[in-house]
N, C-alpha and C positions, 0 to 999 in steps of 0.2 A: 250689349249693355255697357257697362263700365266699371273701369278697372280701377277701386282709392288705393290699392296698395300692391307692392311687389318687393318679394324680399329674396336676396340667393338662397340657391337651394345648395351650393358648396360645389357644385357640378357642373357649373355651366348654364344650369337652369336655374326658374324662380316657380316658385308658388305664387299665388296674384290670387286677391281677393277683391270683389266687389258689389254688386248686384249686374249680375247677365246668366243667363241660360243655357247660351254652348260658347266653347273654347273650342276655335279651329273643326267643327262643324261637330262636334263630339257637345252631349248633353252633360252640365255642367251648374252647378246650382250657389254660383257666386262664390266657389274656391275653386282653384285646379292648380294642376302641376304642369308647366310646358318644362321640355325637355329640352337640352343643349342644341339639340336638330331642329329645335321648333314644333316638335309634336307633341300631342296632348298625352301625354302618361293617363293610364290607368287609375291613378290616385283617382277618389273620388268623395269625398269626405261628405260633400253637400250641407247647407247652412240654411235654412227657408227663412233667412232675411237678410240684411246689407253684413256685407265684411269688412269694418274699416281697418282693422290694426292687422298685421303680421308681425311675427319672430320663431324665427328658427333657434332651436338649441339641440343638437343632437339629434335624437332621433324621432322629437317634438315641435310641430307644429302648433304655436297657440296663435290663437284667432277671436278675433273682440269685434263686435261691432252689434246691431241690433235682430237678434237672431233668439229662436226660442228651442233650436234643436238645431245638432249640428254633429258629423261621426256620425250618425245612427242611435242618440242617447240624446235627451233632453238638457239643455246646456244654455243656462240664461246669461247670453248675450258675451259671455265671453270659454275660452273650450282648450282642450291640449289634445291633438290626436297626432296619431302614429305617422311617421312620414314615407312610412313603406307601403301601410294598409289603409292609411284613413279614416281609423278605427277611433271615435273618441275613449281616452283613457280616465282612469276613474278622479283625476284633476276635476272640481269644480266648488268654480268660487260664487258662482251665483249670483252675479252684479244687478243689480235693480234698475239699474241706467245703462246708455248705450258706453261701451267700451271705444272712445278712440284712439287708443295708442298703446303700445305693448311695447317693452324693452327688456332685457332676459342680460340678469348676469352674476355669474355663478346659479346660486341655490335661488334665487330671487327671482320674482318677476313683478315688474314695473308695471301699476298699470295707471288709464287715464281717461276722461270722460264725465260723463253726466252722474253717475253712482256715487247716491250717497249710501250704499250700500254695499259689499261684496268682503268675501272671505269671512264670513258671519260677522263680519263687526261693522259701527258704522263709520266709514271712511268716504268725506266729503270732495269727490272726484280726483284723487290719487290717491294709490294705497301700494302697499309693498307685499306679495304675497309669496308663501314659503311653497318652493317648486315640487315639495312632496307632499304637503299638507294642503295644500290651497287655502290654507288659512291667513286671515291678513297679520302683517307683522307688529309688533309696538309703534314700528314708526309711521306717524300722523302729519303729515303739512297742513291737511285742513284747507283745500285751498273753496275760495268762494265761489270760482265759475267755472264753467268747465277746463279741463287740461287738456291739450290736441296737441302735444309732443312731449315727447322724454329723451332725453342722450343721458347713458351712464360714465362717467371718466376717472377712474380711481373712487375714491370715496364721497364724487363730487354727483349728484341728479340735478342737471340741466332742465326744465320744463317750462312750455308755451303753454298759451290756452287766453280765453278771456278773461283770467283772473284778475284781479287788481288787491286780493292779498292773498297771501299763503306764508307758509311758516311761522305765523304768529307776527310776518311784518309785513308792511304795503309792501306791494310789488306790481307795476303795472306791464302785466301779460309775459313775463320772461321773469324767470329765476332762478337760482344755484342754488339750491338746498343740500345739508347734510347729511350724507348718506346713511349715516348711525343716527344722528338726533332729530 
């Protein structure tokens, strides 16, 4: 199959999301973990649709892409599970569109994609969600087409996508938004 995304696992390894079947002959349902050796760890989270986004924070793995269960728990389309057991954790935001992009920093989680919906509120494909609540935050860009990157840099959110506005100003497909407003 194929691999959209790989993110370090802090060890020498990545976690690697996509849509394929096995990893390194091991059955594998479009997440896994390869090891610093090149072997498939035991993680096993499984996702029964495409994985586009990773972000590691700690001892959480969150995973967005188009998927309707993922961990072993029902999880629309985007998920936070344990990076030991694979376990999804009771994190969920519930996004109505496909998730593609995730970016994690501090207490936040960035996310990005087709949903105009996720963390109960409605957020028009970027939202900011609270990493113990899974609830979306006050802060709104409102962007009009989809978003397919975020980079966080101090109080600054970087994001791509096809958008041509967001923040309340034209912007065509890149912009720097304010991290608080």
């Amino acid at each position: 199959g194929r691999v959209y995304m790989a993110v370090a696992d802090g060890q020498g390894g990545w976690y690697i999301g996509g849509v394929f079947t096995t990893v390194g002959g091991q059955p594998r349902a479009n997440l896994a973990h390869v090891l610093a050796d090149n072997s498939v760890s035991p993680w096993n989270p499984g996702a029964n649709g495409v994985v586009r986004a990773l972000s590691v924070s700690g001892t959480t793995v969150y995973a967005g892409g188009d998927f309707s269960s993922a961990g072993g728990q029902p999880r629309n389309r985007i998920v936070a599970v344990d990076a030991s057991s694979g376990v999804a954790n009771a994190w969920d935001p519930n996004a109505d569109g496909s998730v593609r992009v995730l970016a994690v920093d501090g207490a936040l989680v960035y996310a990005g994609g087709s949903f105009t919906s996720i963390g109960g509120q409605v957020r028009n494909r970027i939202a900011a969600l609270d990493g113990g609540t899974a609830l979306a935050t006050g802060w709104n860009p409102n962007a009009n087409s989809q978003v397919t990157a975020i980079a966080v840099s101090g109080g600054t959110v970087y994001v791509g996508g096809q958008f041509t506005a967001i923040g309340g100003q034209a912007r065509n497909r890149i912009a720097a938004l304010d991290g608080a407003t």
